[in-house]
N, C-alpha and C positions, 0 to 999 in steps of 0.2 A: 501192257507195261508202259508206265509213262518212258518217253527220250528223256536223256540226259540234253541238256542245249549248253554249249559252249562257245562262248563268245573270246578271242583272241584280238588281243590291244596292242596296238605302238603308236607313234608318233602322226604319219603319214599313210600309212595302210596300204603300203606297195612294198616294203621290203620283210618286215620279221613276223608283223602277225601274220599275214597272207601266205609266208612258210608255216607258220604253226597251223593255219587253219586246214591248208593242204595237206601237211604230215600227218598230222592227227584226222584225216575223213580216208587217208590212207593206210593208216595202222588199223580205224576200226573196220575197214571192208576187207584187208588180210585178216584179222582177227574172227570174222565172219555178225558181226556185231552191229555194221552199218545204220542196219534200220532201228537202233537205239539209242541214238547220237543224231543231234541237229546241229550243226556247227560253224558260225561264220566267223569274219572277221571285219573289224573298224579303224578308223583312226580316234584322236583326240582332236586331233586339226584339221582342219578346212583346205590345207595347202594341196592336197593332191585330188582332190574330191574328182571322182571320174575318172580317174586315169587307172592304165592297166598297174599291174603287180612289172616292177622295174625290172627291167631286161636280164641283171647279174642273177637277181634270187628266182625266175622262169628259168635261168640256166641252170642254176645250181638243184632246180627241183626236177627237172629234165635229166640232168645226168642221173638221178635216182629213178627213173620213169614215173615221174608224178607231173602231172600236169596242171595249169591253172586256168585255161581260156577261158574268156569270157568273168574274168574277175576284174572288178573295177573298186577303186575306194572310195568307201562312202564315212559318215562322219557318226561315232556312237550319239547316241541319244538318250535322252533321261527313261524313258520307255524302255529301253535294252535290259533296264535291273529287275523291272518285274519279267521281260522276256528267255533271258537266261539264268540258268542256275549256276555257274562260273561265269565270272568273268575277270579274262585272265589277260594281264600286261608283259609289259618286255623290261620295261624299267621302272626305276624310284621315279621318274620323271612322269611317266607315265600314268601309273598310279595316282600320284596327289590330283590330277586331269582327271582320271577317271573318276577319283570322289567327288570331284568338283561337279563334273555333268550328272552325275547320279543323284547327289545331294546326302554325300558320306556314303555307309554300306551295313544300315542297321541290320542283315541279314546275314555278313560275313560271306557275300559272296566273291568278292574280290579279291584276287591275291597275284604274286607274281609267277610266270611261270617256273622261273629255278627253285621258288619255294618248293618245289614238287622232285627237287633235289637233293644230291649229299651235300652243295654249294651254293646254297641259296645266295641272292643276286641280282645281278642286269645279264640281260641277255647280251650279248657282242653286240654292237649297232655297227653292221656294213655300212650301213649310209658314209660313216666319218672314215673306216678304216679297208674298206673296198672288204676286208675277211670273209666272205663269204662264207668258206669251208668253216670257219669258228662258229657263225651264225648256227651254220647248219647241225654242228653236234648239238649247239646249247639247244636248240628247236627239239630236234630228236629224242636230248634227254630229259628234259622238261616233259613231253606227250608221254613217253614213255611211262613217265612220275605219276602222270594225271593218271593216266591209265590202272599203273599200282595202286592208287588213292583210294578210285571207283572199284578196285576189285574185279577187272577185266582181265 
């Protein structure tokens, strides 16, 4: 059975995809499904390239027992769109970025994650608003969507 490969998008790659990417490799190893799912996450920008997943959203994944060690952000690349079959943003913002490096999304694999919701949308960005806890439902129910979408 071929994996599903999901790739998880924001700005920086230390606060919301790096939740998505954790939540979603945690929902599919409860779900017992793991090994049909390849999952990372990127940024659009270069401002964090290297650095670990920000200290508030390892807390906020912690307090769920989910952990990130050893995650550091690295920067999506035009190669990513033949490498995954989703590739999934946090925001409008993010998005137009992501078609920019891809070069558009002749294959419609791009979308956001609340698309995958009753409220399609932006994700909360903690970055501007410390919110965490808000981060973390939109996270949750977005993967949750993707999950419904695939049929998991």
């Amino acid at each position: 059975m071929k994996q599903i490969r999901i790739l998880f998008v924001c700005h920086g790659n230390i606060c919301r995809s790096p939740m998505a990417e954790f939540v979603m490799k945690d929902m599919v190893e409860r779900a017992g499904v793991a090994d049909r799912f390849y999952i990372e996450s990127a940024a659009t920008s270069t401002e964090e390239i290297g650095n670990p997943v920000y200290t508030p959203a390892r807390r906020k994944l912690a307090e769920h027992g989910i952990g990130c060690a050893g995650k550091t952000a690295r920067q999506m690349r035009r190669d990513d769109y033949g490498r995954f079959d989703l590739i999934v943003g946090m925001d409008a913002w993010n998005l137009r970025n992501m078609r920019r490096i891809c070069g558009d999304d002749p294959e419609g694999k791009i979308s956001l994650l609340m698309d995958f919701t009753d409220r399609p949308g932006d994700v909360a960005d903690p970055w501007y608003t410390g919110d965490f806890e808000a981060t973390w439902r939109d996270v949750v129910e977005g993967c949750e969507g993707i999950l419904r979408h695939l049929g998991v």
